[in-house]
Phi, psi and omega in degrees: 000148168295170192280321207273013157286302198295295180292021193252316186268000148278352115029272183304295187301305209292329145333293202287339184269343156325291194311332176285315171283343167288349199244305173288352163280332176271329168301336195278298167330305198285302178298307164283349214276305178295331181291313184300300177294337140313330179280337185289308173280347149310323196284333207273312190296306172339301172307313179273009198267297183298348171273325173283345150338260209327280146024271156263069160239282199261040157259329170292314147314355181253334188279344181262007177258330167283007199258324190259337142297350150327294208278298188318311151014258187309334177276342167300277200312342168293300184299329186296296195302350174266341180299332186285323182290323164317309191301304186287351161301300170323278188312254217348278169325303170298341186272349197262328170288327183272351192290338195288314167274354153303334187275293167340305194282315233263316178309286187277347171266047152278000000 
């Protein structure tokens, strides 16, 4: 080979393994650059991960807490309605005891 052939292409050579070593140095950048934003974002996903738990977790406790005042509710609401019948029985009975003994009383002052 010629000389000034041998010093073009080491030239040459030595340009493409710069360029090679600069695309891997930039390449190197780019890879941690990508590690770190996957870890940040594993961390955010973790974090909302574990906040959508907690969440439903005591959305499942508030829902067995509203279910079971339901049900406390309904039972209330039975005994009102048999205590009102009970009651409007009793005032019968007593209009019926006090008109009986108004009739009594009425009865003997004659």
């Amino acid at each position: 080979m010629h000389k000034s052939t041998l010093t073009k292409f080491a030239s040459l050579s030595l340009l493409v393994l710069t360029i090679s070593l600069l695309n891997h140095a930039a390449f190197a950048r780019d890879i941690s650059s990508e590690q770190k934003h996957a870890r940040d974002a594993r961390k955010t996903y973790h974090q909302k991960n574990s906040s959508y738990n907690n969440l439903s977790t005591q959305v499942t406790a508030q829902e067995k807490r509203v279910a079971d005042e339901q049900a406390r509710l309904a039972g209330l609401k039975s005994n009102h309605s048999r205590a009102k019948a009970e009651l409007e029985n009793a005032k019968t009975d007593l209009d019926a005891k006090v008109k009986t003994l108004n009739h009594v009383w009425d009865e003997r002052n004659r």
